[in-house]
C-alpha positions as CSV (number, residue, x, y, z in Angstrom):
1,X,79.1,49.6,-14.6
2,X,81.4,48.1,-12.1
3,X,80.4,45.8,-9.5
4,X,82.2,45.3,-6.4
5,X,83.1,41.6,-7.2
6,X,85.7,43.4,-8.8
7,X,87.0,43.3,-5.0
8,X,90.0,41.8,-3.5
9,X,87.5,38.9,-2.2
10,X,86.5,38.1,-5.9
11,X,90.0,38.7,-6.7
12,X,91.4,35.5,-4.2
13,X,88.6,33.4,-5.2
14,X,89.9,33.7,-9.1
15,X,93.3,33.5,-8.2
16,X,92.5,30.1,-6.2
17,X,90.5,28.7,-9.2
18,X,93.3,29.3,-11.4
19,X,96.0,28.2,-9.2
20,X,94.0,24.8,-8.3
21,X,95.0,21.6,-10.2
22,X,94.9,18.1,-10.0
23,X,96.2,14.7,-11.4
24,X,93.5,13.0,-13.3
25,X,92.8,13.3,-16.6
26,X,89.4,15.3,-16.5
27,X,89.1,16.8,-20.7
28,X,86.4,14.6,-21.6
29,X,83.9,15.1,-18.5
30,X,80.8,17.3,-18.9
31,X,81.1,19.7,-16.4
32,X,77.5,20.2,-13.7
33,X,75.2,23.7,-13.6
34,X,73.5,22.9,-10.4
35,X,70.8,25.8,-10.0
36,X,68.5,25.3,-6.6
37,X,65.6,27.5,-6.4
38,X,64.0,28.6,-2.8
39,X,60.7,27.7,-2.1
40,X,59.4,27.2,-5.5
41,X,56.2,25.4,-6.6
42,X,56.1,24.4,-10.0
43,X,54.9,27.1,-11.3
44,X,56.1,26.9,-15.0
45,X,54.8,27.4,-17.9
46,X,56.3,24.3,-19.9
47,X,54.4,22.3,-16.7
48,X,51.1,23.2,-17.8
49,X,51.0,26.6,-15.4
50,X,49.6,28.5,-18.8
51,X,49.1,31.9,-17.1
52,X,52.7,32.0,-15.7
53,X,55.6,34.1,-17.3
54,X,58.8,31.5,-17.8
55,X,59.9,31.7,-21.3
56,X,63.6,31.1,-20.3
57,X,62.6,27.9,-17.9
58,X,60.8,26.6,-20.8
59,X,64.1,26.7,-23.1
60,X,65.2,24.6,-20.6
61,X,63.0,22.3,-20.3
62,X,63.4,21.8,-24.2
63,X,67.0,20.8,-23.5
64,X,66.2,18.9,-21.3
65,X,63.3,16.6,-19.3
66,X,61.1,17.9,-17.0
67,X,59.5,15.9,-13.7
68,X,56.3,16.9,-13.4
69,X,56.1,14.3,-10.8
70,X,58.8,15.2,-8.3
71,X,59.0,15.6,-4.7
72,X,60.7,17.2,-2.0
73,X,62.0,14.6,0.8
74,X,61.0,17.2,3.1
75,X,59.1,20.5,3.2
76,X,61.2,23.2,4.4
77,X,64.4,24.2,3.3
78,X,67.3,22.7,5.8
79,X,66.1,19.2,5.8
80,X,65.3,19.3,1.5
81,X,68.7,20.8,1.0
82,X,70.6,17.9,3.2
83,X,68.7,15.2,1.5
84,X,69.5,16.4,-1.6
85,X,73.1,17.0,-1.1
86,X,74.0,13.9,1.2
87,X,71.8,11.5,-1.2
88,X,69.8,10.2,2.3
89,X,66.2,10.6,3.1
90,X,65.5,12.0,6.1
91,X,65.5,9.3,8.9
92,X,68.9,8.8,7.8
93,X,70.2,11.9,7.3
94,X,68.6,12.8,10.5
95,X,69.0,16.8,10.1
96,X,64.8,18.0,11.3
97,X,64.1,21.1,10.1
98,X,67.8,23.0,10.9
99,X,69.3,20.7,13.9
100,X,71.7,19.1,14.5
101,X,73.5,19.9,11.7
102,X,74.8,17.8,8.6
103,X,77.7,16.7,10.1
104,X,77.4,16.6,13.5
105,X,74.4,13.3,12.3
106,X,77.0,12.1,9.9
107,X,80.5,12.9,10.6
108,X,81.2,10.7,7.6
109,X,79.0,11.8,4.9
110,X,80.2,12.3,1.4
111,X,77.8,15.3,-0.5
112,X,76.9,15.3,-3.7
113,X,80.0,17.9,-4.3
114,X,82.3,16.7,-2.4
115,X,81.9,13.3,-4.8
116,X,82.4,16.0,-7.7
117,X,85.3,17.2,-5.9
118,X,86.9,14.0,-5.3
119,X,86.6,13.0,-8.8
120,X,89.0,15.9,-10.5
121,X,86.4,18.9,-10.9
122,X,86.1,22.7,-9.3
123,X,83.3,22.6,-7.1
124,X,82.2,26.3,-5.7
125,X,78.9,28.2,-5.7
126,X,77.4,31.4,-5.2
127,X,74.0,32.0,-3.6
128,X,71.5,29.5,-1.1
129,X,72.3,26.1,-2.0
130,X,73.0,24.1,1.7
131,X,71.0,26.0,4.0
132,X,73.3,28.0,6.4
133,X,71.5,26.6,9.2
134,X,72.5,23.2,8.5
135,X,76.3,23.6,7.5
136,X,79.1,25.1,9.1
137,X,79.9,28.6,9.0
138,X,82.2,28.4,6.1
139,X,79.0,26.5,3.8
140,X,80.7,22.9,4.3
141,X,84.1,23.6,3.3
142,X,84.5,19.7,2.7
143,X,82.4,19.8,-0.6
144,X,84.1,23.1,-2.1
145,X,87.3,23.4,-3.6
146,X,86.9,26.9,-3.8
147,X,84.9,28.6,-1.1
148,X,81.5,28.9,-1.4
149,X,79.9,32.7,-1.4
150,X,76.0,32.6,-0.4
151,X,76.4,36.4,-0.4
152,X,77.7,39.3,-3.0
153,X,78.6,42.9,-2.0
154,X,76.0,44.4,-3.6
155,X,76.4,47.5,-6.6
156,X,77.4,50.7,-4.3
157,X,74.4,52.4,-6.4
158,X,71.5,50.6,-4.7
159,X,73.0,50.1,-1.2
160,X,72.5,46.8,0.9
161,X,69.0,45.5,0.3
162,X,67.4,45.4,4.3
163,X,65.5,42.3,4.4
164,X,64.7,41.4,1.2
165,X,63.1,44.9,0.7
166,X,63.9,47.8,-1.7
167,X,61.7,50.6,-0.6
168,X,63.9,53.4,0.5
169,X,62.1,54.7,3.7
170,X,61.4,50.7,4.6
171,X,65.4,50.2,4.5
172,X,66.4,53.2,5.8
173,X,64.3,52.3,8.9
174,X,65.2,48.9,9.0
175,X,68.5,49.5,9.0
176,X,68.0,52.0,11.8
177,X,66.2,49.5,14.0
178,X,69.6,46.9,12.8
179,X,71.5,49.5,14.6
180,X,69.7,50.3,17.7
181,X,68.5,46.7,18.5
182,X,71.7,44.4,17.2
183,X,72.7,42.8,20.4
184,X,68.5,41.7,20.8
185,X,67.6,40.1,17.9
186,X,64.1,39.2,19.7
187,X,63.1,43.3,20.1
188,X,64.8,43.7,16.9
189,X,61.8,41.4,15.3
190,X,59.1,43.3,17.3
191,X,59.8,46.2,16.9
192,X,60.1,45.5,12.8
193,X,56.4,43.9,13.6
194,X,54.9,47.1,15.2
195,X,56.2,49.1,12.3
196,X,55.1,47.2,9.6
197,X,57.9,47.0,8.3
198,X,57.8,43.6,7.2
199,X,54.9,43.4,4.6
200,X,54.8,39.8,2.1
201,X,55.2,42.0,-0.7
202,X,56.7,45.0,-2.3
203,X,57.0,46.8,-5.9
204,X,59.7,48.7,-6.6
205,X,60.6,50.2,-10.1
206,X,64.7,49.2,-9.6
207,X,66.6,46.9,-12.5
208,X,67.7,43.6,-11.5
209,X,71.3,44.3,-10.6
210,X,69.8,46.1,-7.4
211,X,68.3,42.8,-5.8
212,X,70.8,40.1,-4.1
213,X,69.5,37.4,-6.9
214,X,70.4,39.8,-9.9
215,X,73.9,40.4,-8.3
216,X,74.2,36.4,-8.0
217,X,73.8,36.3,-11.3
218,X,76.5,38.6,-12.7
219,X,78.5,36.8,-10.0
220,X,78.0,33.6,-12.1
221,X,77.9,34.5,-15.5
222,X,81.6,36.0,-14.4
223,X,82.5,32.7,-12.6
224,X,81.2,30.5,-16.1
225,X,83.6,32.9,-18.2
226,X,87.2,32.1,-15.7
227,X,85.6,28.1,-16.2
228,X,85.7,28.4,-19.5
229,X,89.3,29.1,-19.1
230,X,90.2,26.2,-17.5
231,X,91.0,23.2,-18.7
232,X,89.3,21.6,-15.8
233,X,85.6,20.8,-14.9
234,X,83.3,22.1,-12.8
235,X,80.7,21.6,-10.4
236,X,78.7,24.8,-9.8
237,X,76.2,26.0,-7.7
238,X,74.1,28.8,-8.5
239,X,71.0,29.3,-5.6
240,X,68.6,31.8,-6.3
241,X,66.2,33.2,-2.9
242,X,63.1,34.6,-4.8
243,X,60.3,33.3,-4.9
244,X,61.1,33.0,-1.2
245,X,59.0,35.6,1.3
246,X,59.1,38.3,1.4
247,X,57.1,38.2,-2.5
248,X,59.9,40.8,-3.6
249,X,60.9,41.7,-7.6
250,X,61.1,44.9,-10.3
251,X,58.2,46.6,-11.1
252,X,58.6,45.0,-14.6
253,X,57.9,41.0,-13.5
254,X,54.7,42.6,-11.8
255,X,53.3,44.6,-14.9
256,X,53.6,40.9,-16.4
257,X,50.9,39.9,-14.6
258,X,47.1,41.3,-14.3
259,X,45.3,41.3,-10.7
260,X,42.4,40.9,-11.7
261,X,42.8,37.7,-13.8
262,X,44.7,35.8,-11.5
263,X,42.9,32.4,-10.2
264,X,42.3,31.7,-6.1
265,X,42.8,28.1,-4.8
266,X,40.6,26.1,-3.5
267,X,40.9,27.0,0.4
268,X,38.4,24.3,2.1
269,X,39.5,22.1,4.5
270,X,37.8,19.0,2.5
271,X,36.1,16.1,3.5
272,X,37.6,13.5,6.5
273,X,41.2,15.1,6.4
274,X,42.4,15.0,10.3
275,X,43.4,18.7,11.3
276,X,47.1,17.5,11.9
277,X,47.8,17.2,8.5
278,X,47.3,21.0,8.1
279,X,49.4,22.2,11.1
280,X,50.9,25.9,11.2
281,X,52.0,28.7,9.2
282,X,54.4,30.2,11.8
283,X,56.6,31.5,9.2
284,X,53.6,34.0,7.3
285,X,53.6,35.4,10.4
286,X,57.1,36.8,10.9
287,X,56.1,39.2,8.6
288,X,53.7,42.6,9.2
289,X,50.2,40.9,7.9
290,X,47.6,43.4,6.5
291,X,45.1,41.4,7.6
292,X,44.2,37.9,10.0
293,X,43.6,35.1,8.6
294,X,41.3,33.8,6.2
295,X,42.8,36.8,4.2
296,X,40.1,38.2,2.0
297,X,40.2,37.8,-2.0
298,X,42.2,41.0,-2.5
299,X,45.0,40.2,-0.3
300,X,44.8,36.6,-1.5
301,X,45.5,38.1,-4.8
302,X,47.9,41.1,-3.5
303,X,49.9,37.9,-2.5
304,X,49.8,35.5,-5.7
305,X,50.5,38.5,-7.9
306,X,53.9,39.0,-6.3
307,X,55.2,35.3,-6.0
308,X,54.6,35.4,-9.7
309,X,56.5,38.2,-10.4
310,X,58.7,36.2,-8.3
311,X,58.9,33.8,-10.4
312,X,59.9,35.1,-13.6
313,X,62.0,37.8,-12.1
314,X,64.0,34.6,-11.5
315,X,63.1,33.2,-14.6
316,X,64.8,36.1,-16.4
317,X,68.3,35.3,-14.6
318,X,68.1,31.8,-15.4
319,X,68.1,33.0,-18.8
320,X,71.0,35.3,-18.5
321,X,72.9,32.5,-17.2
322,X,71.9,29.9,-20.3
323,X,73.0,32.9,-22.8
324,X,76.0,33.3,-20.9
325,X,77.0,29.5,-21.3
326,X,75.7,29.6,-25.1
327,X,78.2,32.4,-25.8
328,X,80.9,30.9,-24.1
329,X,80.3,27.6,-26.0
330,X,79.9,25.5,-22.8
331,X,76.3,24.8,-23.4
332,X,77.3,21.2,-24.6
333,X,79.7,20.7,-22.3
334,X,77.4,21.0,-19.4
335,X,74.8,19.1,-17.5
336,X,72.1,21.3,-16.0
337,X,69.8,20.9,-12.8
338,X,67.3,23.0,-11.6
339,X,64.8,22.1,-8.6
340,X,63.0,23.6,-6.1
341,X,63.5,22.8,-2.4
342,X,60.1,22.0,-2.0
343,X,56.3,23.2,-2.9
344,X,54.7,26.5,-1.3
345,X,50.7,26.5,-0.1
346,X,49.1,29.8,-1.9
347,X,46.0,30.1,-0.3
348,X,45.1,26.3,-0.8
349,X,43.5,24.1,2.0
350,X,43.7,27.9,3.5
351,X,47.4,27.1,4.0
352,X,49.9,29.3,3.1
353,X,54.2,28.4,3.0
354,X,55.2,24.3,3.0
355,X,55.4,22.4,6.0
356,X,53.1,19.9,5.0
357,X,52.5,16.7,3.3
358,X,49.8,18.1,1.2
359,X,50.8,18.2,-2.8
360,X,51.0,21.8,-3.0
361,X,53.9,21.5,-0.2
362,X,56.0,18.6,-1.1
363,X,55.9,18.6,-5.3
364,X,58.9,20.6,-6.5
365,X,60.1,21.5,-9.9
366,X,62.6,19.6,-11.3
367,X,64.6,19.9,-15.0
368,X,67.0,17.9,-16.5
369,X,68.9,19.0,-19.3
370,X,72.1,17.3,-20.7
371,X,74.0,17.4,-24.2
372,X,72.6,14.3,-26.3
373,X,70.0,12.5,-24.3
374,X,67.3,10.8,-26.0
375,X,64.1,12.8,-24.3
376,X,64.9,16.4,-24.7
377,X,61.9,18.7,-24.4
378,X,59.9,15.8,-22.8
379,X,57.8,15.5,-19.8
380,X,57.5,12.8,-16.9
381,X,55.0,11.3,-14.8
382,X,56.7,9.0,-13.3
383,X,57.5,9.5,-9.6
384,X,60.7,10.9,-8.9
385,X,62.5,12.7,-5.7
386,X,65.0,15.5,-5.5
387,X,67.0,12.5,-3.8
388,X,67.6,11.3,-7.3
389,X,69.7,14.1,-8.2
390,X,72.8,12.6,-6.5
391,X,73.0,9.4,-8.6
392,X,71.5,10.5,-11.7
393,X,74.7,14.0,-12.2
394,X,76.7,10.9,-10.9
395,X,75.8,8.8,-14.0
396,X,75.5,11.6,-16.3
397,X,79.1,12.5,-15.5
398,X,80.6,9.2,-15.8
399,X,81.1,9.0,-12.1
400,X,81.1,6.0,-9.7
401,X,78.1,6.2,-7.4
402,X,78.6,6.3,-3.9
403,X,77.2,3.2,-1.8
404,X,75.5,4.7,0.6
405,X,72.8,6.7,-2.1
406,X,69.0,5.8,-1.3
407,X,68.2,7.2,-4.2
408,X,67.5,6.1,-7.8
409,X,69.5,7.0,-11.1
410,X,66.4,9.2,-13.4
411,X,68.8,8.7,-16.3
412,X,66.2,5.6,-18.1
413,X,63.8,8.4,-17.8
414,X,65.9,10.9,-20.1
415,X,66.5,8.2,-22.2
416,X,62.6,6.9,-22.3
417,X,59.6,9.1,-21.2
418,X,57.5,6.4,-20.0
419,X,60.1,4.7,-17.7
420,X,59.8,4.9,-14.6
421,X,62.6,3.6,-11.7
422,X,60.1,3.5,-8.7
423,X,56.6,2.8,-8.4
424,X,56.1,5.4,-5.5
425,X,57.8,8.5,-3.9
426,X,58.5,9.7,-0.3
427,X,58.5,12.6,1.7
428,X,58.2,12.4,5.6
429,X,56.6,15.4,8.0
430,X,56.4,15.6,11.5
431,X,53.6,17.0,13.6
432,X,51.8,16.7,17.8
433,X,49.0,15.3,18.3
434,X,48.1,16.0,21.9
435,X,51.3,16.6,22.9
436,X,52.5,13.7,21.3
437,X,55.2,13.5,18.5
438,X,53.9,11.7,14.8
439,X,55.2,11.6,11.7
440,X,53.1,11.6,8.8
441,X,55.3,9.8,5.5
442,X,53.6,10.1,2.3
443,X,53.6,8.2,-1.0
444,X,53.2,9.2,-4.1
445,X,52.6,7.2,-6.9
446,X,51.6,8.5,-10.7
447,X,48.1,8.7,-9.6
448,X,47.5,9.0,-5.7
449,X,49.1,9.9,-2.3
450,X,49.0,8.1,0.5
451,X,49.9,8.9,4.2
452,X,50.1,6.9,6.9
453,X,50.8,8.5,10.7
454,X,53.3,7.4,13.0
455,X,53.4,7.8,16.8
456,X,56.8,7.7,17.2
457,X,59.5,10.6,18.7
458,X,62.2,11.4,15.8
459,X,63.6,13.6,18.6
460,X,64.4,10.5,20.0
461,X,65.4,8.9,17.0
462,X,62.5,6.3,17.3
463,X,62.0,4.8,13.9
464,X,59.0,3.4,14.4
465,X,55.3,3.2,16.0
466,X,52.1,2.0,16.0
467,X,49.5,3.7,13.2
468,X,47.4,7.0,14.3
469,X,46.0,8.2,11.2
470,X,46.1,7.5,7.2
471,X,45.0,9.6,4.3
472,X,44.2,8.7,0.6
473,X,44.0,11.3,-2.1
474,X,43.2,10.3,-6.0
475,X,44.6,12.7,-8.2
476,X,42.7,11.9,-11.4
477,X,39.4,12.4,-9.7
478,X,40.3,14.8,-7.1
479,X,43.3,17.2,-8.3
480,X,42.7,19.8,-4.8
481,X,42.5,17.0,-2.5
482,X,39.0,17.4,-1.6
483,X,38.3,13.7,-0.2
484,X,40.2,11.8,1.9
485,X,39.8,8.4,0.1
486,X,41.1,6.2,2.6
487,X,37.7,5.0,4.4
488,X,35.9,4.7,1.2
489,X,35.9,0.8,0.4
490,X,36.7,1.2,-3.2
491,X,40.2,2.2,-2.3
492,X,41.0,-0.6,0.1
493,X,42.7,-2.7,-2.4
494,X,44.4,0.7,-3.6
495,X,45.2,2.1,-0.2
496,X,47.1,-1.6,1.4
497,X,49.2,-1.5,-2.2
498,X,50.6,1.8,-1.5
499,X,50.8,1.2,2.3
500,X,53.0,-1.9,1.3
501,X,55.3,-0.2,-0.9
502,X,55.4,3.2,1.6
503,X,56.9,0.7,4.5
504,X,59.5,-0.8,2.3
505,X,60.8,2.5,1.5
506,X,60.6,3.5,4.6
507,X,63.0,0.6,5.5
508,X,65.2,2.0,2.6
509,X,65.1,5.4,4.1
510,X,66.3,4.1,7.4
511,X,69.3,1.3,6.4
512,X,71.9,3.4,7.5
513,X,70.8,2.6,11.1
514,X,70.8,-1.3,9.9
């Protein structure tokens, strides 16, 4: 079967990869499999999710070291994804949510990339791994020395997917409504509303090569063949959509999975949590709801069911991806990453997407895998960030960090389980409060969370303010966050530990403005 990245496009983008050289001597670095994941919880089965379908992620982790401890800098996907590739937390990198973008808040930064690039290697990608939103038009041309492709032409057998969905009436009318409203994107999304045309999920009994993530990864494994041809390394960047709304896979990843069996959340709102630390879920409902909320059980479960098919619909290309390197022998030439952007609220707390500081919102998967280090197959508690990435495929590589990182090298961690390189973890959210701006940062430590609200304007690029709120959660007692903590006097010497530590990395998070 032919796919169209057989196309003139495809075509340039080989011919530039073979034509590109350099001076340094590059035969002895590893080369970097950098494999983002969009709004996925850590929901794998090698993390202790038992009912969950990941037999490929868990040959991963076996390779490698997985972070059950990690966290997002920022829960939603424009503001993760700059942290991560510029190496700055957030009131640095000063990117909220999707403005201004990367470079207009620092002209000068150097991305994680672009380092890559600047040190002798082939740096290109294919798929979501800089949110478009954030970047320029062209995906930050500055940390590619190929182009970067978010999209593939898709098999001329299965047509354009229309948002997201498969379904053949739901496309053909969506594409109709494309064509009649493209000049008004605003009646466009109403009128896709009235029609329900939008649902959270849908089955469909296609093969994998009909879905844009499938595509991505015959894009890849053809990309990882022309590398292995070269006597050069490479930086690559694979970024998978699913399990991002709408809940959209084959049939096959949903006959994995039973209705009936699967498990609700808890879905209180707990004891002494203030309400602004649940905010909204304005992004559920861009989509054409079969019920208000509180969903009932059934929906709950309509809902789970297809975010875990989901799941190992994209477990099943990672593992077409780590046969692919295996038979091209490049398995122990190459570093591999894969991390979610951030958490995703299932019917927890009631909440449903991220946007929170809550657990469920800001823990993300994280795997580490890398020829020859010490802790393969093992598991950390220790708390990490997906702003360690930068310096730790910096060290792994044999490459110079940059100065400016605010993050911390995890590489004593693949070398020893039990290290640990930071006693806490941050992550930063922002919310109103009577009309107010706050921002809520949050600590995480091996056991507990802490959060501690700001009144401050980040709009304004204030970096501080006096104290509104706080929140406490113990982990070992209270795994769903039941009981805010932070009033009980057991926990004061607890809670003023953990506020000490949160305001010195909150100073570390903001020396760039020193």
């Amino acid at each position: 079967m032919k796919i169209s990245t057989k196309t003139v496009v495809y075509s340039l983008l080989l011919i530039m990869l073979t034509q590109w050289a350099f001076a340094a001597d590059t035969s002895k670095k590893m080369n970097v499999l950098f494999i983002p994941v969009d709004d996925f919880k850590p929901l794998i089965n090698s993390f202790g999710e038992k009912y969950i379908h990941t037999p490929n992620l868990d040959r991963l982790a076996a390779r490698g070291v997985s972070f059950n401890n990690a966290h997002c800098q920022y829960a939603i996907c424009g503001s993760s994804r700059v942290s991560v590739m510029s190496g700055l937390y957030i009131d640095s990198a000063r990117v909220f949510h999707f403005s201004p973008k990367m470079r207009v808040a620092n002209p000068d930064v150097l991305t994680l990339p672009q380092h890559f690039k600047n040190n002798g290697y082939i740096t290109t990608g294919i798929g979501k791994t800089f949110d478009s939103r954030t970047v320029d038009e062209k995906r930050d041309e500055l940390s590619w020395s190929v182009p970067y492709r978010e999209y593939v032409m898709p098999y001329k057998k299965y047509g354009h997917q229309k948002g997201g969905y498969r379904n053949s009436d739901r496309t053909k009318k969506i594409a109709e409504l494309e064509e009649k409203y493209k000049n008004n994107k605003d009646e466009l999304n109403k009128a896709l509303a009235t029609q329900s045309l939008r649902p959270l999920t849908e089955k469909e009994d296609y093969p994998d090569i009909a879905y844009s993530d499938g595509q991505k990864t015959i894009v890849a494994m053809r990309m990882l063949a022309e590398f292995s041809r070269q006597d050069k390394p490479f930086f690559y960047s694979v970024g998978f959509q699913k399990p991002h709304l709408p809940f959209v896979a084959p049939k096959k990843y949903w006959d994995m999975y039973s209705r009936e069996d699967i498990q609700l959340a808890y879905q209180d709102k707990g004891q002494g949590i203030p309400k602004h630390a649940f905010g909204g879920m304005e992004e559920l409902h861009a989509y054409s709801l079969k019920e208000k909320l509180p969903f009932s059980d059934d929906y709950q479960r309509e809902i789970l069911h297809g975010y875990f098919a989901c799941v190992s619909f994209i477990d099943a290309q990672v593992g077409l991806i780590l046969d692919k390197l295996d038979q091209l022998k490049l398995t122990e030439s190459t570093i591999i990453c894969l991390w979610g952007d951030h958490g995703f609220h299932l019917g927890d707390h009631g909440l449903w997407c991220k946007h929170s500081n809550f657990e469920q919102a800001v823990r993300s998967p994280l795997i580490i895998a890398a020829p020859h280090i010490k802790e393969a197959g093992g598991s950390s508690n220790a708390p990490v960030g997906l702003i360690d990435m930068y310096p730790t495929l910096c060290d792994l590589a044999g490459i110079e960090k940059p100065k400016h990182l605010q993050g911390k090298s995890l590489v004593p961690i693949l070398n020893d389980i039990n290290a640990t390189v930071k006693p806490i973890e941050m992550a930063q959210y922002p919310r109103q409060i009577n009309g107010k701006h706050v921002m809520g940062y949050t600590a995480r430590s091996k056991r507990y969370r802490y959060t501690l609200w700001k009144a401050l304007d980040h709009k304004k690029s204030e970096m501080d303010g006096p104290v509104v709120d706080e929140e406490l959660y113990d982990y070992e007692k209270d795994p769903e966050e039941k009981i805010n903590f932070v009033k009980n006097p057991e926990y004061k010497q607890i809670k003023e530990e953990l506020r000490r530590e949160l305001e010195a990395m909150i100073k570390v998070g903001q020396n760039r403005f020193k």
